[in-house]
N, C-alpha and C positions, 0 to 999 in steps of 0.2 A: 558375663554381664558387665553394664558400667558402673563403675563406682561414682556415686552422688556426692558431694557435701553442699551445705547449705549453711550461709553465715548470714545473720539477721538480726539485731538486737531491740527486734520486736516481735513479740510472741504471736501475735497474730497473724502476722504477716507467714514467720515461719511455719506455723502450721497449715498457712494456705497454701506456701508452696510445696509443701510436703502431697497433699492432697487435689491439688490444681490439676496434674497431670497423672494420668493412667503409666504411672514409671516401665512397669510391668512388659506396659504392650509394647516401650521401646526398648524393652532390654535394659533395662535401668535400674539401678535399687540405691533408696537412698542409704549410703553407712556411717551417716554422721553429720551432728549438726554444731553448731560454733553463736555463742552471742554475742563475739567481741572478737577484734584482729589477733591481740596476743592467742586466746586459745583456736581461733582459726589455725595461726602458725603451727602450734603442736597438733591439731587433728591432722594439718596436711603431712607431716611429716609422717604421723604412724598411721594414716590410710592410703596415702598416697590412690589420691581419687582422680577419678578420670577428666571429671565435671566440675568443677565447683561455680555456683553461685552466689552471688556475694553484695550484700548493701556496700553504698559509694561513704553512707554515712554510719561511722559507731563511735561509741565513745573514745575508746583510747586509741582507737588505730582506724582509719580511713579505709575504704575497698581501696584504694590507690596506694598505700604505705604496703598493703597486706600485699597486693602485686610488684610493686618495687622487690619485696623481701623477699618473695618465692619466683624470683624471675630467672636465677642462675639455674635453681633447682630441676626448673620447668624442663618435659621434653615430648610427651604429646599430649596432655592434658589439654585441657580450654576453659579459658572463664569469662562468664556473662556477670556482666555489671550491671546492679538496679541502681534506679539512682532518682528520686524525686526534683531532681534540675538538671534543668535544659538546660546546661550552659558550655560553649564550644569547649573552655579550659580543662574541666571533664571531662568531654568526651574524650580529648586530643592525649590527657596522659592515659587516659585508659585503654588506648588505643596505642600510645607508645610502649608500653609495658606489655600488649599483647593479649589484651584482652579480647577476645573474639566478637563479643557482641556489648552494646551500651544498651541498655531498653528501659524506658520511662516506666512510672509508678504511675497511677495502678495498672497490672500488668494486664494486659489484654493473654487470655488463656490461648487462642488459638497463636497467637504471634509468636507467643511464649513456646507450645509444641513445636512450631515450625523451625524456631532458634536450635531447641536440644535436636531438632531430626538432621538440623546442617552440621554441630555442631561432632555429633555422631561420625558424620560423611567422612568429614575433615579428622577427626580421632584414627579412623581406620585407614586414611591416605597414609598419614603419618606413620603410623605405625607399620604400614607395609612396609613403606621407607625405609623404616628407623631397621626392620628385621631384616632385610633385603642387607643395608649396612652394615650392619650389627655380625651379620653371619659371613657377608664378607670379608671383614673387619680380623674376624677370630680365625678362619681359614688362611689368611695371609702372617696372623701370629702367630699358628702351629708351625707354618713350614716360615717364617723370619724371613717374610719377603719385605719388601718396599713400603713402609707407611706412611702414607702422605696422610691420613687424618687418625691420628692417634688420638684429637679430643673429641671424639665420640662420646659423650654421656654415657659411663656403663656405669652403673652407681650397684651391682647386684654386687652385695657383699659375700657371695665366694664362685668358684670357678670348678669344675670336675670335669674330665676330660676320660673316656674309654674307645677301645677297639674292640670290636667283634670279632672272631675268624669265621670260614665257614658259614657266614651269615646269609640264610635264604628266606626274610624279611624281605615282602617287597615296598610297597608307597606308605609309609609313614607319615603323618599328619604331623608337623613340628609345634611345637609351641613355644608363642610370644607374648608376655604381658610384660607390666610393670614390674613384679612380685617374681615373674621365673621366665625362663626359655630352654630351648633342647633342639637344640641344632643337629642335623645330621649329616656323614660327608662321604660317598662313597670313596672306596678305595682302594678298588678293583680287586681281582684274584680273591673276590668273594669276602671282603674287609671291610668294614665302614668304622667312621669315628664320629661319637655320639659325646656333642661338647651341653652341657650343663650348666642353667648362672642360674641364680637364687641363693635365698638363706636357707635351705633344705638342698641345694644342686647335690649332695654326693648320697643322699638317700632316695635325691631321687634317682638318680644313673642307678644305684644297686637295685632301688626296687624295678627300673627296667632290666637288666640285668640276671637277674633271679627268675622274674617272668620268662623269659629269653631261654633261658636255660630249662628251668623246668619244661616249658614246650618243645624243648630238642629243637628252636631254630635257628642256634648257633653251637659252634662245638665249644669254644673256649671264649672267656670274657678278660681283659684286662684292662683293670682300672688305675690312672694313675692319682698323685697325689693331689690334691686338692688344693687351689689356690688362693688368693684373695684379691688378684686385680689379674684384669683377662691378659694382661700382655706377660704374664707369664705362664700361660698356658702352653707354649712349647716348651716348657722341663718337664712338665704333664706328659705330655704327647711324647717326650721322648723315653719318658720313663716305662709307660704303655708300649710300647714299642719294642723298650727293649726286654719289659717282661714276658713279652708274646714270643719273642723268638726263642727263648728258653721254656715253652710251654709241653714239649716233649720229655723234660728234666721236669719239672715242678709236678706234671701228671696230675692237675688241677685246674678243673675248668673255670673258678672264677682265681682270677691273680691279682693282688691286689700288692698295696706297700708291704704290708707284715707279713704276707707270704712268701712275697719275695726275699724278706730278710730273712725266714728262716729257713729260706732255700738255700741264702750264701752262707751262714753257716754251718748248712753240712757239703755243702758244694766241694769245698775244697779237701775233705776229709774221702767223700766218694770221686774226685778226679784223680788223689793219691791213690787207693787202693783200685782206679782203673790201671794207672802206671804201674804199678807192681804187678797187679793181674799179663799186662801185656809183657813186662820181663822175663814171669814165672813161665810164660809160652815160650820166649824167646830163649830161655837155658835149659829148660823140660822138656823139648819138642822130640826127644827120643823115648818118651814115655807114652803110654797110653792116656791121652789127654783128652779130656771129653768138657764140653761148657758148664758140665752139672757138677763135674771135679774141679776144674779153677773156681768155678760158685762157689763152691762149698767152703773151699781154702779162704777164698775172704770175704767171708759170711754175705754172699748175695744169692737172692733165687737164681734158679739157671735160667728162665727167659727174661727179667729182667736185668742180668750181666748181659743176656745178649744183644738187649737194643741198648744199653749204654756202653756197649763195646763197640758198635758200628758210629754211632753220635760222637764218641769224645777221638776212635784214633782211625777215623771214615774207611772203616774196612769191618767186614766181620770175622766171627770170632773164627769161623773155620778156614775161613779166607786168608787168612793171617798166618792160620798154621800150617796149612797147606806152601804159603809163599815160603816161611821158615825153612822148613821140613826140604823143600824141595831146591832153594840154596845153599842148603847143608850139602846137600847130595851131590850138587853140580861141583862144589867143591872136593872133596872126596873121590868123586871122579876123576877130577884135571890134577890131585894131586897125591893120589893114590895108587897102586895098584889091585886093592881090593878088588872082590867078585861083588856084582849087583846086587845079590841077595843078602849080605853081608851090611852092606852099604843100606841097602834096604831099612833092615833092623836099625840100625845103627842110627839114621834118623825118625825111628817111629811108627815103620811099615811091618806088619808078620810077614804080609803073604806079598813075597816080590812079583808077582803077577801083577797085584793090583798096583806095586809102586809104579812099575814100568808103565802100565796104562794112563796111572794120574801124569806121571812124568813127561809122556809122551802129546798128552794135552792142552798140558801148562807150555809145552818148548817145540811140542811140533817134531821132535825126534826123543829116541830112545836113546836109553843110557848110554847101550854101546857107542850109538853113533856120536853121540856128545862129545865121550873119552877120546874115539877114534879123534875129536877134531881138537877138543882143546886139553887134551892131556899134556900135562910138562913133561913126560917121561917118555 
């Protein structure tokens, strides 16, 4: 609905325009009224209304002072001027200052409707505008393209910025007022980024976010840190970014800043005890070595060593030891005269059957024929 105000520093009057027009049937409600410019200035500021109406005449402040003073502020609102004189100088600053309509006392009711139904018209051009700008404005800030109009009025004092993975959300309805917006940006391979302004923008993002998630219609959320002027929304965007790609590590579908930091906190303590894990392979490999046995050695479950063993050194865990296991052997070959079965054991194999078979897989010939070609001896 539109927000009303109404300035008039005569009670009759104001209560008539309060009650002149069916608000209702245009989507209109009035939230607030003003006897005098000075407290007009403070209602507009904390209702920031769509409408305002306004005598040309009050005591301490004129309908023209009152538009002078909220003119920088202004960006799709509109104000209709009363005004009991006709007289061109009137109309002409009221008109400079941008006032949308001038209209004589006493107000004819139908005229009147027909001002707020233009007035309407012209609110929601604007405003397509302004959203149309406004969301292209912030997509050219995430990725620090080219800003030729940086003074865009974004007066929303704060900024929140998330990525979805996995997100099977189709047409979303955005939203634009004065008060908030929620912009959305696809971002292909099944990613969009869901930009946030208001004075609520990062409660709103989580409560979409939580919705999202409890419905299963995303797999992971990442939210970055919250800003307070939109052109810094790309450290947002890159901070979302770069918590998602660590979203395998973290094993948490909503990532936010504080998860993230208590991610890097043990991050470096479990990248260590991967390096050790991967050494212990690399001078153990003549043992009987199994992923549930190096788990154990450094206190991790055995399927979770196994997916952070492929992540941190992009090989698995048996893949690893098998490559080992099986360079040992090619060496020991070319420089040995050792028997295969021998050789076998010696890197980690009981039953030289099976060595021969893995070996002959990995290299496409057998032992023998290996020795026959590259032995030193």
């Amino acid at each position: 609905m539109f927000k009303v105000m109404l300035v008039d520093d005569e009670e009759l009057i104001m209560e008539s325009l309060k009650t002149t027009l069916p608000w209702k049937s245009l989507n209109c409600y009035v939230t607030g009224t003003a006897t005098s410019g000075v407290e007009a200035l403070e209602l507009y500021e904390e209702l920031k209304p769509d409408i305002i109406v306004t005598d040309i005449k009050m005591p301490d402040m004129s309908g023209i002072e009152f538009l002078k003073r909220i003119s920088s502020k202004r960006s799709t609102d509109e104000v209709i001027v009363l005004s009991g004189f006709d007289e061109f100088e009137y109309v002409r600053d009221a008109l400079h200052f941008k006032a949308f309509q001038y209209l004589l006392k006493p107000i004819d009711r139908d005229e009147f409707f027909t001002v707020i139904k233009k007035a309407i018209t012209e609110i929601e051009a604007k405003v397509k505008i302004q959203k149309s700008t406004l969301k292209q404005l912030a997509l050219d800030l995430i990725f620090q393209e080219d800003i030729k109009d940086i003074n865009l009025v974004t007066e929303y004092p704060s900024y929140t910025l998330m990525i979805t993975d996995k997100d099977k959300i189709g047409t979303i309805e955005e939203i634009h007022t004065k008060d908030e917006f929620v912009y959305i940006y696809p971002l292909g391979n099944e990613q969009k980024i869901y930009v946030s302004g208001g004075l609520s923008s990062r409660e709103k993002i989580e409560n979409i976010a939580m919705t999202y998630l409890e419905d299963k219609l995303v797999s992971t959320v990442a939210i970055g840190p919250t800003v307070n002027e939109l052109k810094e929304i790309t450290q947002s965007y890159e901070c979302a970014i770069h918590y998602l790609s660590k979203k395998e590590f973290i094993d948490k579908p909503l990532i936010t800043e504080g998860i993230f930091k208590e991610y890097q906190k043990n991050e470096s303590e479990t990248v260590n005890a991967l390096r050790e894990a991967k050494k212990y392979v690399e001078t153990h490999y003549d043992q009987p070595l199994t992923i549930e046995v190096v788990a154990n050695r450094f206190g991790f479950n055995g399927s979770y060593l196994s997916t952070l063993y492929k992540k941190v050194h992009k090989i698995t865990f048996s893949e690893h030891l098998k490559t080992v296991r099986i360079n040992q052997a090619c060496r020991l070959l070319a420089e040995t005269n050792k028997p295969a079965y021998e050789i076998a054991n010696l890197v980690g194999y009981e039953d030289q059957r099976y060595f021969s078979q893995v070996f002959k897989k990995v290299l496409h010939v057998t032992p023998s024929e290996y020795r026959r070609k590259y032995s030193n001896s």
